[in-house]
C-alpha positions in Angstrom: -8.7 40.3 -24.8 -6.7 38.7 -27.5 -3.5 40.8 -26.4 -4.1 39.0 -22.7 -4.2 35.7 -24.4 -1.3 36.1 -26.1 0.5 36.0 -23.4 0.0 32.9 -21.8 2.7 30.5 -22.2 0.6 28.3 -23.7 -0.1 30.0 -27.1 3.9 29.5 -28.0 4.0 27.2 -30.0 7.6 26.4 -29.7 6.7 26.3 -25.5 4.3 23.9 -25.7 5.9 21.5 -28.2 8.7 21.4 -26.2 6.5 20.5 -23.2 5.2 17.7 -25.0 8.5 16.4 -26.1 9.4 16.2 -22.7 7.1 14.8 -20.6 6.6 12.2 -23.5 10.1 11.3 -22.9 9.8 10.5 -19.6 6.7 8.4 -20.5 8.8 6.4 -23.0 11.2 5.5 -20.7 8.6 4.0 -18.6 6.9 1.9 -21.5 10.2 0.5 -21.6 10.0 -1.1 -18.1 6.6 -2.1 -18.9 7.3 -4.3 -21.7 11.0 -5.5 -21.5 9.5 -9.1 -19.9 7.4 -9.7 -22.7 9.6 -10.9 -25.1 11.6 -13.1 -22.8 8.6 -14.6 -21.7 9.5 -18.0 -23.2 13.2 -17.6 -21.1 11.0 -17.3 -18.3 9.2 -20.2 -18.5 11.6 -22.1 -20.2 13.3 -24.9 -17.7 16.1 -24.2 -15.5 17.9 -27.4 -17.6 17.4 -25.5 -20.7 19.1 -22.1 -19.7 15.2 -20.7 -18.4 14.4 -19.4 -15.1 11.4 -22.1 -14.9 8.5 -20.0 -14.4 5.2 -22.0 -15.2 2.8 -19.9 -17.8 0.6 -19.0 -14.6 3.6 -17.7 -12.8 4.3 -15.7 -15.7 0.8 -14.1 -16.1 0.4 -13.4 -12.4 3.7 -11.2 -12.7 2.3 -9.9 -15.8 -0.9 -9.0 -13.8 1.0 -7.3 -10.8 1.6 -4.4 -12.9 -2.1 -3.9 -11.5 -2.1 -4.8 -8.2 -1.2 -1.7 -6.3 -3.5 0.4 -8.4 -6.3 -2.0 -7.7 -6.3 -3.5 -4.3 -5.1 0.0 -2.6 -7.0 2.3 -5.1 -3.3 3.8 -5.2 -4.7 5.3 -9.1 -7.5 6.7 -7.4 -5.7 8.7 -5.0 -3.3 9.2 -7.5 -5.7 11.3 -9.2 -7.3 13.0 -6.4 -3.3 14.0 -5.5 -3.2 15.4 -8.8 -6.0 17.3 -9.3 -5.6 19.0 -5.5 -1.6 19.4 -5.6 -0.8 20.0 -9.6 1.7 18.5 -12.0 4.6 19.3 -10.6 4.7 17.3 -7.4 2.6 14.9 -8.8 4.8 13.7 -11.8 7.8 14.1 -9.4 6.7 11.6 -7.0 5.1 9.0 -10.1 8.7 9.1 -11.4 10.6 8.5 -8.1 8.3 5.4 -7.8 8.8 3.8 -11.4 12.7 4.1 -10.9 12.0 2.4 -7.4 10.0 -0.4 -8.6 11.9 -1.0 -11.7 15.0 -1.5 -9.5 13.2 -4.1 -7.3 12.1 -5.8 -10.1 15.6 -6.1 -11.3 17.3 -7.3 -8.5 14.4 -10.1 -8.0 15.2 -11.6 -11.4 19.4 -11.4 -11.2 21.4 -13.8 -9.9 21.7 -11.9 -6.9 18.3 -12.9 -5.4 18.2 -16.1 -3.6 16.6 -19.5 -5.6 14.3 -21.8 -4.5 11.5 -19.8 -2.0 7.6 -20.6 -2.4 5.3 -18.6 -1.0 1.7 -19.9 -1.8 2.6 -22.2 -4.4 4.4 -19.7 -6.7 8.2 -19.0 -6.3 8.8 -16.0 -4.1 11.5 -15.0 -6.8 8.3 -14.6 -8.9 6.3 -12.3 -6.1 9.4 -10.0 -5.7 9.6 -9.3 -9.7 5.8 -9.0 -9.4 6.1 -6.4 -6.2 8.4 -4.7 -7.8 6.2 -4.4 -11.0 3.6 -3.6 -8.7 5.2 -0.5 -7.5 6.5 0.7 -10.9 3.3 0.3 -12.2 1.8 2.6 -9.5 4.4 5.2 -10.6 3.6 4.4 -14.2 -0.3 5.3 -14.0 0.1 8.1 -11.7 2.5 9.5 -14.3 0.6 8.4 -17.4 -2.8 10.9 -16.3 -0.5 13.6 -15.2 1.3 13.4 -18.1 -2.2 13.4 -20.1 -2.9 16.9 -17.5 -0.1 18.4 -18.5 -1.1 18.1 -22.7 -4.5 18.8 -22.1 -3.2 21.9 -19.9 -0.6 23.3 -22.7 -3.0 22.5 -26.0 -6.6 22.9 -25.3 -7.6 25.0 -27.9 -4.7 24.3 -30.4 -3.8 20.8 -31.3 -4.7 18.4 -28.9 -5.7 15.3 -30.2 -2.0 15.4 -32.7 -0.4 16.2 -29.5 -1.5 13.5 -27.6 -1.3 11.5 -30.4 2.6 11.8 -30.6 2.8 11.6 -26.5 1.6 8.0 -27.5 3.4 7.4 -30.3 6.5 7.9 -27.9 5.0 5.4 -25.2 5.1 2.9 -28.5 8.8 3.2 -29.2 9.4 2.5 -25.7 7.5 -0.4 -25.8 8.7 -0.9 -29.7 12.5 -1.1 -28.2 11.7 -2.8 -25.1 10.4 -5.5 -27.5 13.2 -5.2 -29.8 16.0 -4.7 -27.6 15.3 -6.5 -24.5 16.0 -10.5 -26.1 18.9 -8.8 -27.8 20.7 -7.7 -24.7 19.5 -10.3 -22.1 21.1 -12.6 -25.0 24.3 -10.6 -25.6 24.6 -10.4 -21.3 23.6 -13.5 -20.6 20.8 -12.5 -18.3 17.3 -11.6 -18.0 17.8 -8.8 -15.7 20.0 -6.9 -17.7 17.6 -5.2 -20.0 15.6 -4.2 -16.7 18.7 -2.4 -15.6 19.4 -0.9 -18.4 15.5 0.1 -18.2 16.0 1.6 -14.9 19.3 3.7 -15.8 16.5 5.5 -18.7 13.9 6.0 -15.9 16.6 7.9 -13.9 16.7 10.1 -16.9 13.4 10.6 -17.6 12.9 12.2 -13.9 15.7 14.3 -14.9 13.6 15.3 -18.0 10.2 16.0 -15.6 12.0 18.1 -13.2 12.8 20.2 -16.5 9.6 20.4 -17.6 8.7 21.5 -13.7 10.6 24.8 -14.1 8.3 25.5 -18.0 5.3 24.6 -16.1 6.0 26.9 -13.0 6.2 29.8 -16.0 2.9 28.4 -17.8 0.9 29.2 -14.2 2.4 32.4 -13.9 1.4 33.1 -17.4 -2.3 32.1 -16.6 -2.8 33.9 -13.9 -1.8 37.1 -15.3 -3.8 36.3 -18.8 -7.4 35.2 -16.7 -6.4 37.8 -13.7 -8.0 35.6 -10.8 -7.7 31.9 -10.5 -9.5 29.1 -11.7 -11.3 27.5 -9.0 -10.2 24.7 -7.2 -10.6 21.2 -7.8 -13.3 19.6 -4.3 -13.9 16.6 -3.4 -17.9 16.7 -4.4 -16.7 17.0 -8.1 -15.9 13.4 -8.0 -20.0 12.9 -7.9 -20.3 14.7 -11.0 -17.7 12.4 -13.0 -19.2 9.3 -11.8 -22.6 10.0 -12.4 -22.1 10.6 -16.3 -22.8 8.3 -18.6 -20.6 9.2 -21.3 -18.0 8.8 -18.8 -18.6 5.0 -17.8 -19.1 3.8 -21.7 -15.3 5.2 -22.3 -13.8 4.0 -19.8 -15.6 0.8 -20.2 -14.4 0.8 -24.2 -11.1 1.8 -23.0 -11.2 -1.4 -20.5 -12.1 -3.8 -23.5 -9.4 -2.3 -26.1 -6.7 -2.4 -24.1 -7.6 -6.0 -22.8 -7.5 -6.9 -26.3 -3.8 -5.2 -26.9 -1.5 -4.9 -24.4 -2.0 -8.2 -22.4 -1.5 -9.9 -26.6 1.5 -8.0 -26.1 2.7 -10.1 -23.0 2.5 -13.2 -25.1 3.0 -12.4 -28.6 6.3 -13.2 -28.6 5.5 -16.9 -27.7 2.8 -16.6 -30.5 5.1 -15.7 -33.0 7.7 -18.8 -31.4 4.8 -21.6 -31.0 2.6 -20.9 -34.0 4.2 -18.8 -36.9 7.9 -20.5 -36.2 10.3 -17.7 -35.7 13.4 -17.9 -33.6 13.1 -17.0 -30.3 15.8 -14.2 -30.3 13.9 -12.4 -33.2 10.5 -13.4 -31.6 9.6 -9.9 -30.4 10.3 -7.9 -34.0 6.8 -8.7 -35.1 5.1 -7.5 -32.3 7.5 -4.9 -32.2 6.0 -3.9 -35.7 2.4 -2.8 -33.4 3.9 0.1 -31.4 6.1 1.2 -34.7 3.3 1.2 -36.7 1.5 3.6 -34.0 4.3 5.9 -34.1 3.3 7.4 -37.6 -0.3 6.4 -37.4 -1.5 7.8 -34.3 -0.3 11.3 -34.7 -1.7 11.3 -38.3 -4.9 10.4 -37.4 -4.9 12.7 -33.8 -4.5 15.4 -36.8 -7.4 14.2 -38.5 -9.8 14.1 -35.0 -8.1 17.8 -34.5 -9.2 19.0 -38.3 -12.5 16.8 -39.6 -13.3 15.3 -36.0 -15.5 12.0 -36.8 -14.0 10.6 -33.0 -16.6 8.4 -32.4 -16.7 6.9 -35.3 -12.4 6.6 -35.4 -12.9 4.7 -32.4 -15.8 2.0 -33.9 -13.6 1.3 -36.8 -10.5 0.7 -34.9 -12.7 -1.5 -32.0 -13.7 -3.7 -35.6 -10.4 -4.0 -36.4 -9.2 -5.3 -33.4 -12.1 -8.4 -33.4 -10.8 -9.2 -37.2 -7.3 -9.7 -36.3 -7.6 -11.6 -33.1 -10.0 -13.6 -35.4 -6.8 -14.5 -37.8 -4.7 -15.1 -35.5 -7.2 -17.7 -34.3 -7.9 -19.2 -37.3 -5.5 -22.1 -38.2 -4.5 -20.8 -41.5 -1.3 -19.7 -42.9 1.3 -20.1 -40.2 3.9 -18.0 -41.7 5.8 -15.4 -40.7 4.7 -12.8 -43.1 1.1 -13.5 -42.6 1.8 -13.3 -39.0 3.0 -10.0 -39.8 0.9 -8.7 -42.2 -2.0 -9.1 -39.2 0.2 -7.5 -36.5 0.0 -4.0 -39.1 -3.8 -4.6 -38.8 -3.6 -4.5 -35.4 -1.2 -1.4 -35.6 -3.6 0.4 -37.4 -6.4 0.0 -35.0 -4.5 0.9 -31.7 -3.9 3.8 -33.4 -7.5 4.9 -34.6 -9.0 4.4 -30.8 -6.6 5.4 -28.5 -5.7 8.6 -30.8 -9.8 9.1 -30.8 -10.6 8.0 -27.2 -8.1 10.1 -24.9 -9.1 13.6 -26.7 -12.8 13.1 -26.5 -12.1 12.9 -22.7 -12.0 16.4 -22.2 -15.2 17.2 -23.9 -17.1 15.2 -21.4 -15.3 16.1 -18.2 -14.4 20.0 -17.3 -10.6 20.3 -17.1 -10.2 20.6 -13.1 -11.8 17.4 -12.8 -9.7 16.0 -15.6 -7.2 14.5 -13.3 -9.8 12.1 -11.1 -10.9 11.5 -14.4 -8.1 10.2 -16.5 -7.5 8.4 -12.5 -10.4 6.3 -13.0 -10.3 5.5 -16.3 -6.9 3.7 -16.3 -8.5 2.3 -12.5 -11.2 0.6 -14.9 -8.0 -0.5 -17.2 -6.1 -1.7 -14.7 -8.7 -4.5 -13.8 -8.4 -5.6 -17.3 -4.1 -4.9 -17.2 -4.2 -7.6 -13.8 -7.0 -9.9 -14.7 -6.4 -10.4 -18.2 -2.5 -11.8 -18.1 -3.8 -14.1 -15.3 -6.7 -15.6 -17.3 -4.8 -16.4 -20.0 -2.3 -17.6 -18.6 -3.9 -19.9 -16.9 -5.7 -21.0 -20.0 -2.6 -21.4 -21.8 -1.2 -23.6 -18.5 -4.2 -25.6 -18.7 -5.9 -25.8 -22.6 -2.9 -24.9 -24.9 0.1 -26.9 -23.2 0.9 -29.9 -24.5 4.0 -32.6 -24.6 5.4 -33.5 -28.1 6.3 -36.6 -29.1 10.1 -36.0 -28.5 9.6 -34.9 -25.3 9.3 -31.1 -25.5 6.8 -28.8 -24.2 4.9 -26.7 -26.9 1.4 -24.3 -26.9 -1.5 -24.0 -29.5 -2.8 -20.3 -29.0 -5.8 -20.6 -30.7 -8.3 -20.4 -27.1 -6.2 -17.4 -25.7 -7.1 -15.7 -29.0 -10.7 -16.2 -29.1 -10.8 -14.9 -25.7 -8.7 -11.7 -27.4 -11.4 -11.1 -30.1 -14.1 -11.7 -27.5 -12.9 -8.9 -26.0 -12.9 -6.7 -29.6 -16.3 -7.6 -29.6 -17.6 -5.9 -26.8 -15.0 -2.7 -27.3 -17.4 -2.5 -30.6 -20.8 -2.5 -28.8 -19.2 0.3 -26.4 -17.8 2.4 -29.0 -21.0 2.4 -31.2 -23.7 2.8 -27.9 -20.6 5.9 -27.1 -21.7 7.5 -30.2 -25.4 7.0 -29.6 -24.8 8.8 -26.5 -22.6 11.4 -28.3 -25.4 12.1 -30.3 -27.9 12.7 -27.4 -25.4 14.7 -25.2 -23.7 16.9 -27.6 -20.7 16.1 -26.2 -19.0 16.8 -29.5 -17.0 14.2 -30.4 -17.9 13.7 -34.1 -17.0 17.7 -34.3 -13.1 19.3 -35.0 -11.1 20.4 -31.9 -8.9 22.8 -33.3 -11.0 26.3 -32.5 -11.6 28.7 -35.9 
């Protein structure tokens, strides 16, 4: 037996590091496109008069939203994940890359000068509904690639290092989003144009599906290496195996905790650099380095403390401490107390910290509750259940910041107090807490195993 397992692919551990690398590249190309709007969300809705594009703070968090739309409305995750589980990796992650560099090129050409001004369509500008259909289909691509991409790890490490894997394919997604963040005000600046970074964006994405079609060719080996090692196939993934996922408990309170973390995070993300403008008084071109600080800060974190899951294990309880650190900085941010920049980014390390104990926690423990051929419908629903949160979340508060933070100053100029948006952030902590600890409750009564090591001894 152990001379059959050694050769699988797999159990090289230059082979599957190099997998990771890969697909992880083509990931942070992505996370690129998905934040490089964020920090020019005050050019957005500055006025035309003032060098802005005019966007009004609800246009801006409906485009935020329409990452989501697709994924929601046409269940295009869902059957994202059904396509991955019944045709494999390969074609899968093909097709989720071909439509991020598709949508991110839309989305481009809807915010350059080459679009036509002045359309409304439904009281929104229909410059605003392209960008947002263009995000729409990019974020299709994105989600579809982001549970293959989780397949593929899950496929090449079970049994090894897992969690540290996954770990640094996440840490990769944050530099994408820690340069779009960086970068993006620096070149729209330097170009004189929002959709230049979104370009530049796109030209990555092109190779990033380069990248995948690599990895393609390794993975082809890896299933030939299988199936000689096991001698017969694995069966198949059916349709009735959706019933099983749906049906478990332990399922539903992580995806639900996965839901209220991420509401808490990434739709921040969308107007932290306004935050940081409106609140703690930093220059708009440097706006987005602060925030910027969250997704470097996960780079080292999240890999360190995947290792720690992969060696101790204690998953559970990673994810309750980083759900409680995620209510206490919303809370500071809230409070109208030292509105400086280094407090400002003193808190956003806080925040680094915790979306790097759950996330490096909560994706890992997904395997010990679902078996690996329904892994794919799975991860599909999961990020479903986060997409409602990716859409509805931007919207909310942007409409809250249109209609309870906006206000004129005495010279004339618009300005925002962020203290409601927040509140609503750390109200959304506070319920990621009661998941994660009623998760661990469960953990307990299921044995799923999440407090317990996943390298194998």
């Amino acid at each position: 037996m152990t001379e059959t397992i050694k050769r699988k692919l797999s159990d090289s551990s230059t082979a599957r590091w190099t997998a990771m690398l890969i697909v992880s590249f083509t990931m942070m190309c992505g996370y690129f496109i998905t934040d490089v709007m964020s920090p020019l969300g005050d050019m957005l809705t500055r006025s035309v008069v003032d060098g802005g594009m005019g966007w009004t703070p609800t246009e801006y968090g409906w485009f935020s939203g329409a990452y989501s739309w697709l994924n929601i409305f046409l269940l295009m995750l869902l059957f994202g994940g059904i396509i991955l589980d019944k045709m494999g990796v390969r074609f899968t992650g093909v097709m989720a890359c071909g439509l991020m560099v598709g949508g991110a090129l839309l989305k481009a050409y809807a915010v350059s000068p080459l679009f036509p001004e002045g359309g409304m369509l439904f009281g929104f500008k229909t410059q605003m509904w392209m960008a947002g259909l263009g995000f729409a289909i990019f974020g299709m691509g994105a989600e579809i690639c982001g549970i293959t991409v989780s397949k593929v790890i899950v496929k090449w490490f079970t049994g090894h290092e897992l969690a540290l894997a996954l770990g640094l394919q996440v840490a990769m997604a944050r530099l994408g989003t820690a340069a779009a963040l960086f970068f993006s005000p620096r070149i729209a600046a330097a170009w004189g144009g929002i959709s230049y970074p979104v370009f530049f964006g796109a030209l990555a994405l092109c190779i990033g599906l380069l990248a995948y079609l690599v990895y393609c060719v390794m993975d082809r080996r890896l299933d030939k290496s299988i199936a000689a090692a096991q001698g017969e196939e694995e069966e198949g993934f059916k349709l009735s195996d959706i019933k099983f996922v749906v049906t478990n408990k332990g399922f539903w309170l992580i995806a639900l905790l996965c839901l209220m973390f991420y509401a808490g995070v990434f739709p921040f993300l969308k107007f932290a650099a306004q935050l940081m403008i409106y609140k703690y008084g930093v220059d708009p071109v440097m706006a987005g380095d602060i925030p910027a600080i969250l997704p470097f800060g996960t780079i080292l974190l999240t890999p360190l403390f995947g290792s720690l899951y992969d060696r101790i294990g204690k998953g559970a309880t990673l994810m309750v401490v980083g759900a409680m650190m995620l209510v206490a900085v919303h809370v500071l941010f809230a409070l109208p107390i030292l509105n400086e920049w280094w407090f400002a980014l003193i808190v956003m390390v806080l925040l680094g910290i915790a979306f790097s104990l759950v996330p490096s926690a909560m994706w890992p423990s997904v395997p010990k509750i679902i078996p690996q051929k329904q892994l794919g419908t799975a991860y599909a629903l999961i990020f479903y259940v986060q997409n409602i949160g990716l859409m509805c979340v931007p919207m909310l508060i942007g409409w809250v910041i249109d209609r309870y933070a906006k206000f004129t100053l005495p010279d004339g100029n618009v300005s925002y107090d962020f203290t409601a948006p927040m509140w609503i952030f750390a109200l959304f902590g506070i319920v990621a807490v009661a998941l994660a600890f009623m998760l661990k409750a469960e953990d307990r009564r299921k044995g799923y195993g999440l407090e317990e090591a996943n390298i194998r001894k």
